[in-house]
N, C-alpha and C positions, 0 to 999 in steps of 0.2 A: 714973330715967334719962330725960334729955332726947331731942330726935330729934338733936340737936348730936350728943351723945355715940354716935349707931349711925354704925357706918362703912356699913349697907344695910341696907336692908328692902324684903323682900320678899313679897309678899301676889301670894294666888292662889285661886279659888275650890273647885280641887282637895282645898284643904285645908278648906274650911268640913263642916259634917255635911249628910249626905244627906239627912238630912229635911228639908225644904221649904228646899230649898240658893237659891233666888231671894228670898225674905223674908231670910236671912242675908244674904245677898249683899247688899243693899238698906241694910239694920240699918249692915253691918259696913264696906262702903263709903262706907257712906254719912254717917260719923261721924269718916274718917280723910279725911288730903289736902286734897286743895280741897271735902269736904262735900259733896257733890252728890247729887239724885236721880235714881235710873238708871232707863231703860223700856226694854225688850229691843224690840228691833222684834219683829214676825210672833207673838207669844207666844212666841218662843225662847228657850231658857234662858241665863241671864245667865253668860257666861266671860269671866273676867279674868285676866295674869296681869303682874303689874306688880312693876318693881324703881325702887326710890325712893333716892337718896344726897342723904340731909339734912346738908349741909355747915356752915352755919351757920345762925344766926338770918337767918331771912329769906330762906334762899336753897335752893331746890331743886331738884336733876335726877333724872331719873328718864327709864323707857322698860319699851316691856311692849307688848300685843296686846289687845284687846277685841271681844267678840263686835259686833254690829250693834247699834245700840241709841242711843238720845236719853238727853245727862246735861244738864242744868240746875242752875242756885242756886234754891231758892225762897225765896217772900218773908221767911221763918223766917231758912231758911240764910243772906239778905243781912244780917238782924241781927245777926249777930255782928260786924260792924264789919271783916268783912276783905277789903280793896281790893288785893290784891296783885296783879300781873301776874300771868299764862299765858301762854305762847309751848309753842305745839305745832308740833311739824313730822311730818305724817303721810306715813307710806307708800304709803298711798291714798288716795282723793279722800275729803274731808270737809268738812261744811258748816257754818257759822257761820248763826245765825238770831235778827237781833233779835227785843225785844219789837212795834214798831212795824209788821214785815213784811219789814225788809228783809233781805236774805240773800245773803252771802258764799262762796263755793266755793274752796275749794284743793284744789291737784294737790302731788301728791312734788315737789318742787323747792323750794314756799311754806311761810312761817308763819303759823301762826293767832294771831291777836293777841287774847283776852282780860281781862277784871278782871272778879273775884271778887265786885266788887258792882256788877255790870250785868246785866240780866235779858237773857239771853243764853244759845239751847241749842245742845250742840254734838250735831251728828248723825253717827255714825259708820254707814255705810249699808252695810259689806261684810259678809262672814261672819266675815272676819278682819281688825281693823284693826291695823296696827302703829303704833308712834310711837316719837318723844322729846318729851321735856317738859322746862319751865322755871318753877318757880315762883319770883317775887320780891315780896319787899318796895317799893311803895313807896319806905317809909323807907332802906331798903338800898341803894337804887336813884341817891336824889334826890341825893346828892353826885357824880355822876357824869351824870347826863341833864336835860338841859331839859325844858320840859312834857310830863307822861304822860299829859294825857287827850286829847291828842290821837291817842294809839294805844291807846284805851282799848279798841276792836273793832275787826278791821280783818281781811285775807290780804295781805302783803307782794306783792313785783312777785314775775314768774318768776322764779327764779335769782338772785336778789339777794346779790351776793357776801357782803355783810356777816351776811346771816342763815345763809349756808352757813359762814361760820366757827365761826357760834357752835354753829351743831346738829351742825357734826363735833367742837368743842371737849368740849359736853357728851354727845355719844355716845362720846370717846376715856375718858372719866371709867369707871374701877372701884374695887371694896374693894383690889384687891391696890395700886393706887397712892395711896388715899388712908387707908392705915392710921393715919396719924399726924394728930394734928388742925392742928396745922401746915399740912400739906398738904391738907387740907378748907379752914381757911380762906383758901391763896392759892388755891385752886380757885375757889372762891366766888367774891373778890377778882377772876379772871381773869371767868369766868360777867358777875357786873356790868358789868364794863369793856366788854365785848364788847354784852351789852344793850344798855347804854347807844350804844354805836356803829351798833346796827343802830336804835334809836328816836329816836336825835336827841341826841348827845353834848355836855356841853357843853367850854367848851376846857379847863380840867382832866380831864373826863371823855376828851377824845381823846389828852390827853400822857400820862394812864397808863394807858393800851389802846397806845399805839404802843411804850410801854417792859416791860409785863407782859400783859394778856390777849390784844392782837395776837401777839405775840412768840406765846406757847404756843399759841396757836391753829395759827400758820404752822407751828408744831414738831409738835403733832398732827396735823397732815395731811399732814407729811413723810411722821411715820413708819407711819402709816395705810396712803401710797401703797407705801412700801415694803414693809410686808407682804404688800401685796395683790399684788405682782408678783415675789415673792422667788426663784421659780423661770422669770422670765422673765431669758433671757440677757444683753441689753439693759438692764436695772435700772445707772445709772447716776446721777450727780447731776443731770444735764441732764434726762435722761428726769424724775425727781421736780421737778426744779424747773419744767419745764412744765407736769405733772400737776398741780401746785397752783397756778398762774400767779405764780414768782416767778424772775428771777435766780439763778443757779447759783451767785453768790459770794454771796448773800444766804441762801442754803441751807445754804451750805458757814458761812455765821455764826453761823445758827440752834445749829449743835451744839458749836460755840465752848465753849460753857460745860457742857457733856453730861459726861457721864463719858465718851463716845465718840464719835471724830469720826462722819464720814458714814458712810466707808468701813471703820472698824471694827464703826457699827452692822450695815451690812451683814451681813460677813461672821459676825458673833457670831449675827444672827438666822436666816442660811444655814446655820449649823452646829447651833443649836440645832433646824433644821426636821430637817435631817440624823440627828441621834440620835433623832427621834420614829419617822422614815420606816423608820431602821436596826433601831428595837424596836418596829416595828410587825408583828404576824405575816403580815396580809395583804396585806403587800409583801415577802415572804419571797421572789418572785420576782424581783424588782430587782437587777442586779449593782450593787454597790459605785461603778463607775467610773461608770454611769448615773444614779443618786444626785449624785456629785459635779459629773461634767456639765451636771444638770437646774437644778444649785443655782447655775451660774456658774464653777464651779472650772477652771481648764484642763486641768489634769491632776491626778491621782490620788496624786499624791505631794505634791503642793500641798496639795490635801485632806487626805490623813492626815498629814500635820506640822500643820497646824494644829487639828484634829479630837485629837488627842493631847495639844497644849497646851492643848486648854483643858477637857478631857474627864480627860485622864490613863489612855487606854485608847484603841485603835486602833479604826476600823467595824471591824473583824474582829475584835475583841473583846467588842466590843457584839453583833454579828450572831453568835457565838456563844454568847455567854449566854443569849442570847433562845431559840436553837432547844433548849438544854440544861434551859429551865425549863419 
């Protein structure tokens, strides 16, 4: 089986054997992904715990946490002939460090711009480093992007809108939406486009980013903004379509082609919050009518008409079964 064929893989040091779990860790690390040799800082022990979605040839996302620690290509590992981009976007401050001396810093906002064969360490310096990752092809790359070695190393500006689309695109990425390989490789497909627009597109490259990987990009951070305020009153299309800096009628376009408009996603993911809150035991405290008013509903009767159609069981049905099991 290929890495094409895994809808995720996930690797973690928890799982290696305890005896001498940092030589494993080293071995087992250090032979998958981008190859690299790992140095824990301070002699601390090496934690990893990293999820990878291999979409197609050539193209990889991923995200996961790392102890403190310096990883490297060595002169071995550059021989394998693999030049592919790395685009990290960390959670904490991390530093790029040529071979030469010079040395690059990013903060959470920036991306880290690597290739796989440039003697180049990355230093992750916290206890806990979070990320997302992007690995690309070159090859995969080149029909969509002008010169790559120009951002062969690098850290993006602050805030550079173009890179914040692509590290919310590939962090909206999971197995449950990319079962199908279909949907890996317009993922991938989208991933490239987006690349390519944050490194230097060229104008094919920018016409199908503005028809496919922009397009999904704007759609995952719609529905990003909307979860994340599902229980704020205000959750409106104006509110999301400033949240992401677009046009309310360019938002209200985005779901055009959805299986649901805005305002249905809405309330399908209001209701869906609703049945968790409903069979959750430690909110056994909550009335019914505070549930539906937290969730936006105006009244209570609003809520269970449509709590019933799409459920086929009333919150009072639900909030009795719970206490009955």
């Amino acid at each position: 089986m290929s890495m094409g064929d895994v809808a995720q893989l996930e690797l973690s040091t928890d799982d290696l054997p305890a005896y001498r779990p940092d030589e494993f860790a080293r071995e087992f690390f250090g032979k998958l992904g981008q190859r690299m040799e790992l140095e824990p800082a301070r002699d601390a022990p090496i934690r990893i715990q990293v999820t990878a979605l291999p979409l197609s040839t050539g193209v990889v996302a991923g995200s996961g946490a790392i102890s403190a620690m310096t990883s490297h290509r060595t002169n071995a590992m550059r021989s394998d002939g693999n030049s592919d981009l790395l685009i990290c976007f960390p959670a904490q401050r991390m530093l790029v460090r040529e071979q030469g001396g010079a040395e690059h810093l990013a903060v959470p906002g920036q991306a880290i711009l690597g290739s796989l064969d440039r003697p180049v360490s990355f230093v992750s310096p916290e206890a806990r480093n979070q990320f997302v990752t992007l690995q690309v092809s070159r090859k995969a790359l080149s029909p969509y992007a002008a010169s790559l070695d120009d951002h062969a190393v690098g850290v993006s500006a602050p805030g550079d809108p173009r890179y914040r689309l692509l590290r919310d695109y590939a962090a909206s990425l999971g197995p449950d939406t990319l079962a199908l390989p279909r949907l890996r490789d317009l993922a991938a497909r989208h991933l490239l486009e987006l690349t390519a627009l944050a490194v230097g597109a060229t104008a094919d490259g920018r016409d199908a980013a503005l028809h496919g990987g922009l397009r999904a990009a704007r759609l995952a951070q719609a529905k990003s903004a909307i979860m994340a305020h599902l229980e704020q009153p205000g959750l409106c299309a104006a509110f999301v379509a400033k949240r992401i800096g677009v046009s309310e009628r360019y938002l209200r376009k985005l779901f055009e082609t959805e299986p649901e408009t805005f305002a249905e996603f809405v309330t399908a993911r209001r209701l869906e919050r609703a049945m968790a809150m409903l069979s959750d035991p430690a909110r056994r405290h909550r009335q019914i009518l505070d549930i539906a008013f937290s969730l936006g509903f105006g009244d209570v009767r609003t809520f269970n008409r449509a709590f019933r159609a799409r459920f086929g069981r009333t919150p009072s049905d639900v909030r009795a079964a719970r206490d009955q099991a």
